[in-house]
TORDRENTOR-664954 format. One record per residue (C-alpha): residue number from 1; residue in three letters; x, y, z. Coordinates in pm, 1 decimal. Layout:
REM residues N
NODE:NUM:ALA:X:Y:Z;
...
//
This chain:
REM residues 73
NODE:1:UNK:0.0:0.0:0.0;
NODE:2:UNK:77.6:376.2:-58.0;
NODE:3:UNK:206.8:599.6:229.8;
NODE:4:UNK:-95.9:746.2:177.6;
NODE:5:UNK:-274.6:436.8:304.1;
NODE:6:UNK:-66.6:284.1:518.4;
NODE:7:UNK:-63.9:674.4:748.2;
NODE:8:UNK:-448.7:709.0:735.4;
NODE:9:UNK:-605.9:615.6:1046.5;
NODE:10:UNK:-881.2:341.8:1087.2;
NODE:11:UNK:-1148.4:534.8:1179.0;
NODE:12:UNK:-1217.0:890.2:1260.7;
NODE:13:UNK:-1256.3:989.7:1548.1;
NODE:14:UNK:-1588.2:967.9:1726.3;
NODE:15:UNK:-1763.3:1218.1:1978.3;
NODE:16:UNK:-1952.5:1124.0:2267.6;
NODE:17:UNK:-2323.8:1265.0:2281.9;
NODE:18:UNK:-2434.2:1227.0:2614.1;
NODE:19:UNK:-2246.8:1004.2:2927.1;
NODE:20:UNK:-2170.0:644.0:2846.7;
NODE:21:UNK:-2038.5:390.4:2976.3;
NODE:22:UNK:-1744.6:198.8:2826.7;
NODE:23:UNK:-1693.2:-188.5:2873.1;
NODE:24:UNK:-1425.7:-402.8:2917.1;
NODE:25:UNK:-1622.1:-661.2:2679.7;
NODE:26:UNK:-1826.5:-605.6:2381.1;
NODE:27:UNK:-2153.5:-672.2:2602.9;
NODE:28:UNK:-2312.5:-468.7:2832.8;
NODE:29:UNK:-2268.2:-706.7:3097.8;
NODE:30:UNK:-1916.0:-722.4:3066.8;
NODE:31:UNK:-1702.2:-526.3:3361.5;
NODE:32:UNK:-1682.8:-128.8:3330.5;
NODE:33:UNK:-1350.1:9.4:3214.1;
NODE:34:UNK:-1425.3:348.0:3207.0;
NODE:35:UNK:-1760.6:641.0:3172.8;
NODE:36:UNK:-1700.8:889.5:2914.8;
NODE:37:UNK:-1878.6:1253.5:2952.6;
NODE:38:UNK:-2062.2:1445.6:2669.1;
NODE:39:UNK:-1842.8:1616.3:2397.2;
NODE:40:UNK:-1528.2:1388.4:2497.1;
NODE:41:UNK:-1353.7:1215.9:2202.1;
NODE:42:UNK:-1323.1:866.7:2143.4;
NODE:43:UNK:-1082.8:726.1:1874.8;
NODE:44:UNK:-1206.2:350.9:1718.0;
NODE:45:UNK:-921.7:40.8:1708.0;
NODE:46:UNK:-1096.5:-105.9:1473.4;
NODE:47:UNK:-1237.0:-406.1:1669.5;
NODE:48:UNK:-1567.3:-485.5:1600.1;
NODE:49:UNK:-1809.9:-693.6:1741.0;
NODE:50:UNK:-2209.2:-623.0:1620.5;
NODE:51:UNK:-2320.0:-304.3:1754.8;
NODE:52:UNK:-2030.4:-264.2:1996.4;
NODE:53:UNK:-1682.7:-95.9:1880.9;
NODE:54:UNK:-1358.3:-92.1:2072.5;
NODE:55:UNK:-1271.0:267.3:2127.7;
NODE:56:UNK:-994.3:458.6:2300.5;
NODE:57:UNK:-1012.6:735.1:2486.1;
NODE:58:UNK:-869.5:1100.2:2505.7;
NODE:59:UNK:-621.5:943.3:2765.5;
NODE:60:UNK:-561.6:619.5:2620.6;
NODE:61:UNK:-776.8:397.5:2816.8;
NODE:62:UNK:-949.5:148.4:2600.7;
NODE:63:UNK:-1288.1:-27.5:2629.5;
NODE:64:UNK:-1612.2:-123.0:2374.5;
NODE:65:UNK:-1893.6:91.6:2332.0;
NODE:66:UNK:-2222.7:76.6:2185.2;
NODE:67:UNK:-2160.6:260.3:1809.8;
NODE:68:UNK:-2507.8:351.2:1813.4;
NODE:69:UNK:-2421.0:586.5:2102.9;
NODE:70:UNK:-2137.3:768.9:1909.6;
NODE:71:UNK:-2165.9:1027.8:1661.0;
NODE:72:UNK:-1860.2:1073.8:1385.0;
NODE:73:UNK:-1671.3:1357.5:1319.1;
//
């Protein structure tokens, strides 16, 4: 692939509508890793798993959220 390519990220970056809550699974019964406030940025691995993407956060924690919850930027 192109430098071009191989630089771009995997996803933009995502902004968080209203609180959520951030899972250590992709299931909302999994452990919480972390709540995220309205406004703050999330930035998407790429791990996928039905509705629920694995994000990280402003500060580098990771955890899955529901990407119905998320709005792109």
């Amino acid at each position: 692939p192109g430098a071009a390519q191989a630089a771009a990220p995997i996803a933009a970056q995502r902004v968080i509508p209203a609180r959520l809550t951030a899972y250590q699974t992709p299931s909302s019964r999994g452990r919480v890793a972390y709540t995220l406030s309205q406004g703050q940025q999330v930035f998407p691995t790429g791990g996928r798993s039905g509705v629920w993407m694995e994000v990280d956060d402003e500060n580098g924690n990771r955890g899955w959220v529901n990407s119905t919850q998320v709005s792109g930027r």
